[in-house]
N, C-alpha and C positions, 0 to 999 in steps of 0.2 A: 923029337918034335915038341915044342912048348904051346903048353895048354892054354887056351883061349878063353877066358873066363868072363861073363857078361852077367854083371850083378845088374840088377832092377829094384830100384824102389820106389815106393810110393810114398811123395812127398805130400807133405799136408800142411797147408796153413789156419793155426787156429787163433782166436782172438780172446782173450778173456780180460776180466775186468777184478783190477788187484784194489783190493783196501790195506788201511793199517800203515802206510808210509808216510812218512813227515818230510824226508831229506834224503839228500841222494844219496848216501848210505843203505839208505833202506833200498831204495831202485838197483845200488850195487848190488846186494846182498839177493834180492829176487832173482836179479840177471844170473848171478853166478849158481845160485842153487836150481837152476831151469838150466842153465848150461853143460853143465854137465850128465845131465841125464843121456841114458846111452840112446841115439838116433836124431837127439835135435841138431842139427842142422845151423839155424840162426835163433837168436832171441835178441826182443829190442821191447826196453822196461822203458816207460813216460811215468815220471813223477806226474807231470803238472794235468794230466788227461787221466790219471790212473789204470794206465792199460796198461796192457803188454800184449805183442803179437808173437807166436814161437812155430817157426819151422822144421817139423819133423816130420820122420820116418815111422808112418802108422803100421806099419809091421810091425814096428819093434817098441811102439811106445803108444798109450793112448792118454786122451783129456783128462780122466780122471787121475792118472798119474803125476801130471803135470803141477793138479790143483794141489793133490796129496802132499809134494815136494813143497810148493810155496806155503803152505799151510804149517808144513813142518818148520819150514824156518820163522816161522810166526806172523806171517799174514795171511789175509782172507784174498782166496780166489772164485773166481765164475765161471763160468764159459760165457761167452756173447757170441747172440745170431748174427748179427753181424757185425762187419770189419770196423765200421765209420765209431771211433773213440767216444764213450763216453763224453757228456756236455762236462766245461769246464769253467761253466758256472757252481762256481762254491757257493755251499748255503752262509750266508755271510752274517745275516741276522742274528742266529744264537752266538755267534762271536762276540757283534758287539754288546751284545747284551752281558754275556759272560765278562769283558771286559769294565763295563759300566757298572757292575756289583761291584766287582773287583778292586774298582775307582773309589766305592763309597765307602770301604774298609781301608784299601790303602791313606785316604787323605789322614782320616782322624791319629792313622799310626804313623803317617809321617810329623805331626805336630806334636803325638806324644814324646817319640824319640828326640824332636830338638828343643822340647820345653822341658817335660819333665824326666830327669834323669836317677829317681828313686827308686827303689823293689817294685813299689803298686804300677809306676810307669811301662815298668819292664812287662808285670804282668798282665795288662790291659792292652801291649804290644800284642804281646802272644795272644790273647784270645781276640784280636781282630784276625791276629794271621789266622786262623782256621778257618771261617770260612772262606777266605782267600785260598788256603789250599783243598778246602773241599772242591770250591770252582772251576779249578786247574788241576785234578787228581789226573786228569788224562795224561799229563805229561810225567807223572811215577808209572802209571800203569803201563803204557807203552813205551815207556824208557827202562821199566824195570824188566819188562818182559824180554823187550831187545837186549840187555845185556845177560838174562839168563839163555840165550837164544846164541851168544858168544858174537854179537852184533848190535854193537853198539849204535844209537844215530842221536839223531839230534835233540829228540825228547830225552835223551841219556843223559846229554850234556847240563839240558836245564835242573833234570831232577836232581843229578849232583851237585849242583850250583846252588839251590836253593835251598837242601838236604845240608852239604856241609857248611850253611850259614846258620840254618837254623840247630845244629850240635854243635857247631862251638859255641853258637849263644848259650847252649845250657852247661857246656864245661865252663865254660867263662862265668856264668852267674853262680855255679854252685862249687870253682875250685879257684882259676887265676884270678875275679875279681877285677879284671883290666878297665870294664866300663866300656868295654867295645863291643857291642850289640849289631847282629847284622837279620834279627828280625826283621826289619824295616827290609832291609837290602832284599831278605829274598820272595816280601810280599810284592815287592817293586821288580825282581825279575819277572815272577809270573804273572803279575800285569801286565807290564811292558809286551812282555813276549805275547802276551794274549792280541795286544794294539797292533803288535807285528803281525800277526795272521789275519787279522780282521782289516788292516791295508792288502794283503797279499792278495789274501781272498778277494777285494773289489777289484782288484786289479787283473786279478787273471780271467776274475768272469769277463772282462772286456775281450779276451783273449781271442775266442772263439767264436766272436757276434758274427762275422762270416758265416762261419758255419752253421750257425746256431739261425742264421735268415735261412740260408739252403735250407735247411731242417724243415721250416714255417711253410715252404711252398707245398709240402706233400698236405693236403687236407686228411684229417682226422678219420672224416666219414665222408661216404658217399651214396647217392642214391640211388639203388637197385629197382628196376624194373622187372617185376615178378608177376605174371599173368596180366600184365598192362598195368599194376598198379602200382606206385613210388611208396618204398620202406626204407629205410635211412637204416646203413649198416654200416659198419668199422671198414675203413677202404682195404684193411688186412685182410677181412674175408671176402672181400672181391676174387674173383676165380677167371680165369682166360674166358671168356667166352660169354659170359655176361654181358646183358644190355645195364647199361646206364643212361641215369637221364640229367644232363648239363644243364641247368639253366643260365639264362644271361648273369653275368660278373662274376661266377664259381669258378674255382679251379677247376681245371681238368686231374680226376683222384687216380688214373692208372694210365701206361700206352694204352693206345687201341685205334682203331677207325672210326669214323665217321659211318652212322649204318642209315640215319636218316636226321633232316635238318639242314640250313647254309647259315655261315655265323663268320666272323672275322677272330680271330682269336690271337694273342697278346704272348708271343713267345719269346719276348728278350729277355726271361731268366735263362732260358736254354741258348738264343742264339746271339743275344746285343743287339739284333734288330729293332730299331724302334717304332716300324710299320706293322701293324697287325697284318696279320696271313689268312687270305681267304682259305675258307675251309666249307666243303659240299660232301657228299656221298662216298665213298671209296676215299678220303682223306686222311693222315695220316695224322693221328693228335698225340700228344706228351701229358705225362703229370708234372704236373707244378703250374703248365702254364693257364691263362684267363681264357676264358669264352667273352665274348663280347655280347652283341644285342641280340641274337637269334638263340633258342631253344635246339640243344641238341641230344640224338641219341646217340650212342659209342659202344660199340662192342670190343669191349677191354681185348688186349691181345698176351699181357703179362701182369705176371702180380706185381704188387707194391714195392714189395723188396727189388725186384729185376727193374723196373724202370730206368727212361736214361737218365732223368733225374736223382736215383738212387746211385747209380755207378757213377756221378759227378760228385756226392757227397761221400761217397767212399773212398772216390782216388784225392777227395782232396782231405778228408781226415786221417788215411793213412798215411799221406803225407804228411800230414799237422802231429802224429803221433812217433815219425820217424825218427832217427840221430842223424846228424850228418858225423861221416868222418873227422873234423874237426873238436867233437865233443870225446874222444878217446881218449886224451890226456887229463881232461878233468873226472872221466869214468875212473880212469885207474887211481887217483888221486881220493874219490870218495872213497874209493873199496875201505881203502886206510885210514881217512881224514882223523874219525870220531879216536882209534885208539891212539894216535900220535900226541889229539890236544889233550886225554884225559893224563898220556905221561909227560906233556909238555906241564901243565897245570902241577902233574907231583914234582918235577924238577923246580919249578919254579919256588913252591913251598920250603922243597930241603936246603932249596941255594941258597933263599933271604935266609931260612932260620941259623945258615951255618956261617952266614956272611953277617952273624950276630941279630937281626932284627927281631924283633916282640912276633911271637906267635902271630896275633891279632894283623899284623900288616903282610906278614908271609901268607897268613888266611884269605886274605882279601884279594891278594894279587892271584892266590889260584883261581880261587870263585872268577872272578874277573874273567880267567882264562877261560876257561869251561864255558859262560856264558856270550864270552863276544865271539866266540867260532861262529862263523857260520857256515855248516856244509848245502843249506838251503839256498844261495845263493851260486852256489857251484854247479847244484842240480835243476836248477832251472834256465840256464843261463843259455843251455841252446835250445829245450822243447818252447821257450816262449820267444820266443824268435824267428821258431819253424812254425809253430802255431799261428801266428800276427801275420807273417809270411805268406805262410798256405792261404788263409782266409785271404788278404788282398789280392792274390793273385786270382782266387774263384772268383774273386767283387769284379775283375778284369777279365774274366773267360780268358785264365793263365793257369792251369791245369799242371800238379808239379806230382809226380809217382813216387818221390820220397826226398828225405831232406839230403841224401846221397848224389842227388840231381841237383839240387838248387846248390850245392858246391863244384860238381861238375861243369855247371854251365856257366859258373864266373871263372871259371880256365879256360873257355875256348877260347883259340885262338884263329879257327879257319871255318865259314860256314858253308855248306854246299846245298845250293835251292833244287829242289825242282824246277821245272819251269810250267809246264802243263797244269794247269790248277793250283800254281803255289803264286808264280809270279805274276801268271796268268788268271784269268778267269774261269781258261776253261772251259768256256762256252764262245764261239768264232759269231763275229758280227760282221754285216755289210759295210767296210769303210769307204769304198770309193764306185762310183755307180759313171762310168764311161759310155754313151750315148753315143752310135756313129751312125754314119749314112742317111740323118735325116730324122731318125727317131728321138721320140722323147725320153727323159730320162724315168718316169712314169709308167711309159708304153713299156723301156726294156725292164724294169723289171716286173709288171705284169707278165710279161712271157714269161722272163725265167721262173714266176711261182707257178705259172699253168703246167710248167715242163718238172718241174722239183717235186708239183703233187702226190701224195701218198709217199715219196722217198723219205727213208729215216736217216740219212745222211746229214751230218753236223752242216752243210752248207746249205740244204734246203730250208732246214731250221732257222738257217740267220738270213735268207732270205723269205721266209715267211713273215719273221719275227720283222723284218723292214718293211714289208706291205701291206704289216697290219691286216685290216678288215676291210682292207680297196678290193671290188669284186676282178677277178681276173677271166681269161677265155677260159672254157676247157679241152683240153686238146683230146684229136683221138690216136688208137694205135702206139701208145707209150712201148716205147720198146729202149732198156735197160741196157748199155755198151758195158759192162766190166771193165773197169782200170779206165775207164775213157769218158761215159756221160751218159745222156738222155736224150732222145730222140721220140718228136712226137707230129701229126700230123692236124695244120687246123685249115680248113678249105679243102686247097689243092696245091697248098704249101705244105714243106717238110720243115719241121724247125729242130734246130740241136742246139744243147747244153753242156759243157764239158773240157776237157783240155786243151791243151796245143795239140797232143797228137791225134785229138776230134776232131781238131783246126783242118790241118794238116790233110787228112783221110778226106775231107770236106773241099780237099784244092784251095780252102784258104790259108793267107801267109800273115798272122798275127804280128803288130808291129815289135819289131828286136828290144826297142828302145823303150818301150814302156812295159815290155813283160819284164824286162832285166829289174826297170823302176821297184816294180811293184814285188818282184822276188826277194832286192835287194831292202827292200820294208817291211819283207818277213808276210806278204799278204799275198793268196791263194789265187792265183785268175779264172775266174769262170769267163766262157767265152759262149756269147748268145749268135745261133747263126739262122737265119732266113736262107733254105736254102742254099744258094750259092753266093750270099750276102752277108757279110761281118755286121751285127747288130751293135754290137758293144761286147764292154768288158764290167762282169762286176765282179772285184774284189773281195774278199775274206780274208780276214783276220783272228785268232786268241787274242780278244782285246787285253791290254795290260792293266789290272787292278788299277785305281785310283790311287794308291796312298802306296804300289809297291816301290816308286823309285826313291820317296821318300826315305821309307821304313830301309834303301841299302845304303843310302847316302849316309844315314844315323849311324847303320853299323858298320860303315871302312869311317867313319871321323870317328871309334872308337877304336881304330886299331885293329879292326877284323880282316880277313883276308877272304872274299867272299867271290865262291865259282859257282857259276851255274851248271847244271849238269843235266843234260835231255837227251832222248830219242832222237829227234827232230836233225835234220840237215845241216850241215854248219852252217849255210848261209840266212835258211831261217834263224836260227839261231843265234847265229851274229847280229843280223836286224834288233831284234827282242832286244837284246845284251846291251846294244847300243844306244835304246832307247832307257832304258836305268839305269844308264852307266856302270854295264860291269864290265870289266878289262878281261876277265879268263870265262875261258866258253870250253866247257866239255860238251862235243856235239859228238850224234850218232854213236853211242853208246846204249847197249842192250840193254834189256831186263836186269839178267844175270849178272852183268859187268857192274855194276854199278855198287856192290857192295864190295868189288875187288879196289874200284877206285879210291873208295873211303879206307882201303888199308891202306892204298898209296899215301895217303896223306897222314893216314896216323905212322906208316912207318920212316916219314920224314920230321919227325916231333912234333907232331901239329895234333892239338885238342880238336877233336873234330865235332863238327853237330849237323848233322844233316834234316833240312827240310822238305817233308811233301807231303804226298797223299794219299796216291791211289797205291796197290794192290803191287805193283811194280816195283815201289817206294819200301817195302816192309824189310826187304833181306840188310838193304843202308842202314834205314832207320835204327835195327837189331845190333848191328855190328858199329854204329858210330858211339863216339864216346856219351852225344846228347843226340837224342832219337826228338826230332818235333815234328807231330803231326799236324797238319792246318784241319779243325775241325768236321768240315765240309766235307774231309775226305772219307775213305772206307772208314768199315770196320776192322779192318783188319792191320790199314796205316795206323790207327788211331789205337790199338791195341800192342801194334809193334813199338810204339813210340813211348818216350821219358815223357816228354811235355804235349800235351794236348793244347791247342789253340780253339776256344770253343768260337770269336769271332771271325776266323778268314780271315786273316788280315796280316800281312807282312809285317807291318809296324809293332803287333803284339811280340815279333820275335826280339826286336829290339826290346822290349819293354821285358819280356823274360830274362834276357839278358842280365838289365838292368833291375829287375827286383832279386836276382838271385847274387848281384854284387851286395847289393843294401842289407840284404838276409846275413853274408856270410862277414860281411864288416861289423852289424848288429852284435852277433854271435861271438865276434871277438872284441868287439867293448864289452861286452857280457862280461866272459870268460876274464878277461884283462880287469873289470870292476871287484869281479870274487876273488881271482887272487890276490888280486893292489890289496884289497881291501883285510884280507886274513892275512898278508904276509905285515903290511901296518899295524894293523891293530891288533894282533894276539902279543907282540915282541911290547907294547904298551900298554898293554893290560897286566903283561906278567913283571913293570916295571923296570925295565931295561933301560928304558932312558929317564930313570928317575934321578943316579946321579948328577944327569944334566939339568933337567928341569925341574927336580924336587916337587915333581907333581904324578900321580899314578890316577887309574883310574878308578873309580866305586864300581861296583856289581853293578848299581842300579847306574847307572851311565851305559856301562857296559850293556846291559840288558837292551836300552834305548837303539845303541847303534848296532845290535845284531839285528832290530825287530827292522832297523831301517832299512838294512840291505839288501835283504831279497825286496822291498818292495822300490830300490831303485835300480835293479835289475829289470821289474816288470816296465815297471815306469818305460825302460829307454826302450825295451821292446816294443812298447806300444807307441811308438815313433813310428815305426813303420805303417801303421794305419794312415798318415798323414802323406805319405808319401803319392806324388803326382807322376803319372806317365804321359809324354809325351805333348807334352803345352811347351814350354822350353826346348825342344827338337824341332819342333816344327817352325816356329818363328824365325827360325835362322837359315834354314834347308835351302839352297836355291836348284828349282826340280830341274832336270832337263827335259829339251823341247820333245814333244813326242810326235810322230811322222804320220797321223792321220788326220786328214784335212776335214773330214768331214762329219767328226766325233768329236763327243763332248765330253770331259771328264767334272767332276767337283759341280762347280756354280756356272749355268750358265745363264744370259738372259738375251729373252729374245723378246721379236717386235711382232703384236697381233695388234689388226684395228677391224673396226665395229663392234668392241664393247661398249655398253651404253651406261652401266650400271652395276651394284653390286651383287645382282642376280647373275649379270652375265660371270661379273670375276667367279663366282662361286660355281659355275657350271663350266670354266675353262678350265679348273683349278681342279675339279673331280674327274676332268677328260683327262689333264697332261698325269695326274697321280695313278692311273690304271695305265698306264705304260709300266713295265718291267724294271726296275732299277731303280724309277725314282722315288728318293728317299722324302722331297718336298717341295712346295711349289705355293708362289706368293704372286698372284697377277693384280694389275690395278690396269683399271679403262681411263684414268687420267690421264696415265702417263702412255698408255697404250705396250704396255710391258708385259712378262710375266719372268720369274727368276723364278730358275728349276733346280735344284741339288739332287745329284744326281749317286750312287752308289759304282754304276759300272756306264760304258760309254752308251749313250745313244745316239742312234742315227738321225740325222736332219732331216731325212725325207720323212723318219716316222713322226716326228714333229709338226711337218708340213702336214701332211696328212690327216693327224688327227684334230690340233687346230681348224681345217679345213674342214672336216667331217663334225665337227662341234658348231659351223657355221658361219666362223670367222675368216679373215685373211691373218695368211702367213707372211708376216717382213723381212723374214730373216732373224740373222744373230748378229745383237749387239758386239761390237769390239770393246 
């Protein structure tokens, strides 16, 4: 019998914050001495963040071991509490300062050196250079260490640049006599190189402004309610269960409720809504977001750190701190870079000397070499790309779980939607309201809310939600049909609510021809009956997002190949699909099934990414190659998922799409800059093409275009700040027609009269804005108009209605 062995371990993710690296050498060299420690798991080193994040096995390994090992190979480690990357804001000022001494030593020796050419000249060289290298000592210090450390990097490169320029200056003055001084040369590298870190530095601080606003929204302090009185305390020692007190314009400092107060409050850092959200007693508030004009109390429900605002800057700094896959050939390349150029630089030396040339020009061609490397350019080339990346995509409620994802997702090739809350809203509205036998369209659905009363059924809700605040009868005797309706009695009439086969049971015979209609449109019949009299028919629907047929039109005119996949019936089904034009309909498909389909697809070569929501959605989203959750959904979608979509909105997936092409195109101009850039110019520094051009490079040249190129790597990174979504998509799109008559998506403008004035526009304008959806509203009594923008569809009777109840007449909708 063979033994069945079930090991367990406990994995652990820790985050610490690394000093002491210059170049990605250094990043190699951290990676590999944390890598082999026995039980880690993963390790992933960011030069340009100074982090590192490492996965291991805490049975077998702890944090102070970790720090022990990096320390050992010669830099400083921490532990951090938490995951979101140190700010990659560089202190930038003592650079340039450092720089600008630097400046007022090197000018006077570069005039000495091409004026005067005597002993005393030489000598007045050298004592500018001091303090020139007292300014720059940091790059002997941490160049010398790194190479007793058997890890060489980038400060190695400079200190021997600048070191064998300044001893052959003193062989040469006290034995060849040649007249060839490279004092000068190597107060001008470590200048130069200084002007290189002080562009880097400004550049990379731009890096993180994303992240570094997320950061802004958590307020400092907050103020505690302590025996009823206000004491201002660090929102860190805020505790669950505390009362706070919000005044109007303050952030909200922790989650919590609403314990006492009504206030509107400002939550488009969390959601992109740009309507503030009423907020009363039992309501549910966020940190980061505004309290508007009321006074509020709040009993915190999580600390600072837990917040949803804290878990949005953490999934999006550990993404900004990530590697994509694509950065593993320039990893392996650092490991090695530094000791290649230091034997490229001695080859270069032995060659000229033996290919007959003067010490002094064999001298210069090494130094040269040493100094144009650049492995800073190599090592930065993907984290500020993911960094720029990450942040514009938090600026867009584009949520990326590592730079592994933002390369995944510009290979999809097949997307699979939800449809219930992805395509959809979600939430079923009234779209078509059928009146028979004489009744008004008013009268039926007053009955159907008197008969819907107290039911928690999604179609009571969308016929509440249509008759507003119109009083209705109320019936007695509600008696509850399972799988069929409502029944209720008002007089000494019997009235019912409910299916065909309530119809049916009721001796009535619904007509063929308009239930087939309204199936075949994907919309639900409710059937009002009097007795032994057909009242009418009102309709329900999952209205279709505003902007979802757009957002699939964008992605099949990129190439996508895009199924919808639901519970739902195939004919509802097909309805929907028809209406966004999607051509493949997975219908009536289980829970369970639905992460078996996403293998069908990957095991026909298809990159897969599936989109949803709910709780249904989690096993897909796990098993697809790109997991995206539409924000709105669970916790638990939104946990199983790569990409978070914090707006709801189908469009954003296109727009993922497309910022993780841009990311991964970025990353390889990067990478394509560092190496054009070192494979060019170390082979012309070291003179290679001197017998063609009889021209080589100086140190100090050399020095100039190493300081340049990481900072035109940062440069092209921060391109992607500029980058637009979805302005150009939309201008071209042509939508297709959608099949409810009596709904309104985007802009619509309709006809009110007896407005008299701009009192009245302002009090039509506060009616139509507390309707549900709408995002905004513009009326004028000149024209007798009012234009609504709308988020999701509304009903025209609720339109009717409340126009009507504000006092005016209803005209209808403009064409």
């Amino acid at each position: 019998m063979n033994a069945v062995v079930l090991v367990i371990t406990n994995m652990k993710k820790a985050h610490f914050r690394i000093t002491g690296m210059s170049c990605s050498a250094c990043s190699a060299r951290v990676d590999k001495c944390v890598r082999t420690l026995p039980g880690v798991r993963k390790v992933e080193v960011n030069l340009l963040t100074g982090s590192m994040t490492a996965l291991f096995d805490e049975s077998r390994l702890r944090e102070d071991h970790i720090i022990a090992a990096v320390e050992n190979a010669g830099y400083g480690a921490e532990l951090q509490e938490t995951s979101a990357p140190p700010s990659t804001r560089r202190e930038s000022a003592p650079l340039l300062r450092r720089f600008l001494l630097s400046l007022a030593f090197l000018l006077p020796m570069m005039v000495l050196h091409h004026t005067v050419q005597s002993d005393w000249g030489i000598v007045f060289q050298a004592i500018l250079l001091l303090p020139i290298l007292w300014l720059n000592r940091r790059f002997f210090t941490s160049g010398t260490r790194a190479l007793r450390q058997k890890a060489p990097n980038m400060d190695t490169l400079i200190a021997l640049g600048a070191a064998a320029g300044i001893l052959y200056s003193i062989v040469d003055v006290c034995c060849l006599h040649s007249g060839v001084i490279y004092l000068e040369s190597a107060g001008m590298i470590l200048t130069l190189i200084t002007f290189g870190k002080w562009l880097e530095a400004r550049a990379t601080g731009s890096t993180g402004s994303a992240l570094e606003k997320l950061r802004e929204l958590l307020p400092d302090n907050a103020t505690l309610l302590r025996d009823g009185q206000p004491i201002t305390v660090p929102t860190d020692a805020v505790k669950p269960g505390d009362i706070l007190l919000v005044r109007p314009g303050e952030r909200i400092p922790v989650d919590g409720e609403v314990r006492q107060g009504i206030s509107t409050i400002d939550e488009s850092a969390l959601t992109g809504e740009s309507m503030p959200v009423d907020k009363h007693p039992d309501s549910p508030v966020y940190a980061g977001t505004v309290n508007g004009h009321g006074a509020l109390h709040i009993i915190a429900r999580r600390h600072r750190k837990d917040s949803s605002l804290s878990d949005i800057i953490t999934m999006v700094g550990e993404a900004a701190a990530a590697k994509a896959p694509i950065a593993r050939l320039s990893d392996r390349i650092s490991g090695i870079f530094v000791p290649v150029v230091v034997m490229i630089a001695l080859l270069t030396a032995v060659i000229w000397l033996l290919c007959g040339s003067t010490i002094a020009f064999a001298m210069g061609c090494a130094i040269s070499v040493l100094v144009i490397s650049c492995p800073c350019a190599l090592g930065l080339a993907t984290p500020v790309a993911i960094m720029v990346g990450a942040g514009k995509g938090a600026e867009n409620g584009i949520l990326f779980r590592s730079g592994e994802v933002m390369e995944n997702a510009r290979n999809t090739t097949a997307v699979i939607l939800d449809k219930t809350g992805t395509i959809t809203a979600g939430k079923p509205i009234v779209t078509d309201i059928i009146p028979m036998n004489g009744i008004s369209r008013e009268e039926l659905l007053r009955t159907a809310a008197a008969l819907e009363t107290g039911s928690q059924h999604p179609i009571a809700d969308a016929i509440r939600l249509a008759i507003s605040d119109l009083p209705h009868p109320e019936l007695q005797q509600h008696t509850y049909l399972p799988g069929m309706g409502v029944q209720g009695v008002l007089g000494d009439e019997l009235y019912s609510a409910g299916n065909a086969a309530l119809m049916q049971q009721l001796g009535l015979t619904p007509d063929d021809a308009l239930t087939t209609r309204l199936a075949d449109e994907g919309k639900t019949p409710l059937y009002i009956a009097r007795s032994q009299t057909l009242l009418g028919i009102i309709a329900v629907a999952d209205a279709i997002k505003p902007d979802s047929a757009e957002a699939i039109h964008i992605m099949q005119q990129h190439g996508l190949r895009i199924i919808m996949m639901t519970g739902d019936n195939l004919r509802t089904a097909t309805a929907v699909a028809a209406q966004v034009d999607i051509r493949e309909v997975w219908a009536d498909v289980l829970p369970a099934d639905k992460a078996a389909m996403v293998h069908t697809l990957r095991d026909k070569g298809h990159r897969v990414a599936m989109v949803g929501d709910g709780i249904n959605d989690a096993p897909a989203l796990t098993c697809a190659d790109v997991g995206i959750a539409i924000g709105a959904g669970t916790d638990v979608a939104i946990e199983s998922a790569d990409i978070v979509l914090l707006h709801n909105s189908l469009r954003d997936v296109a727009a993922a799409f497309r910022l993780s092409s841009a990311i991964i195109r970025n990353i390889r101009q990067n990478l394509f800059w560092a190496f054009f850039y070192n494979i060019l110019t170390i082979p012309l520094a070291a003179g290679v093409y001197y017998p063609l051009l009889g021209k080589t490079l100086s140190p100090g040249i050399a020095a100039a275009a190493m300081s340049l190129s990481s900072f035109c790597v940062v440069a092209n990174a921060l391109r992607l700040r500029r980058l637009k979504f979805g302005q150009k998509e939309s201008a071209t799109v042509p939508l297709p027609q959608q099949n409810t008559p009596i709904t309104m998506n985007h802009t619509t403008v309709i006809t009110v009269t007896g407005m008299m004035c701009p009192h009245c526009e302002r009090h039509m304008t506060e009616a139509i804005l507390a309707i549900p959806g709408v995002t905004a509203c513009t009326a004028s009594h000149k024209e007798c108009s009012i234009r609504i923008e709308s988020s999701t569809p509304i009903s025209e009777d609720i339109l009717r209605s409340t126009v009507e109840k504000a006092g005016y007449q209803y005209g209808g909708i403009k064409n």
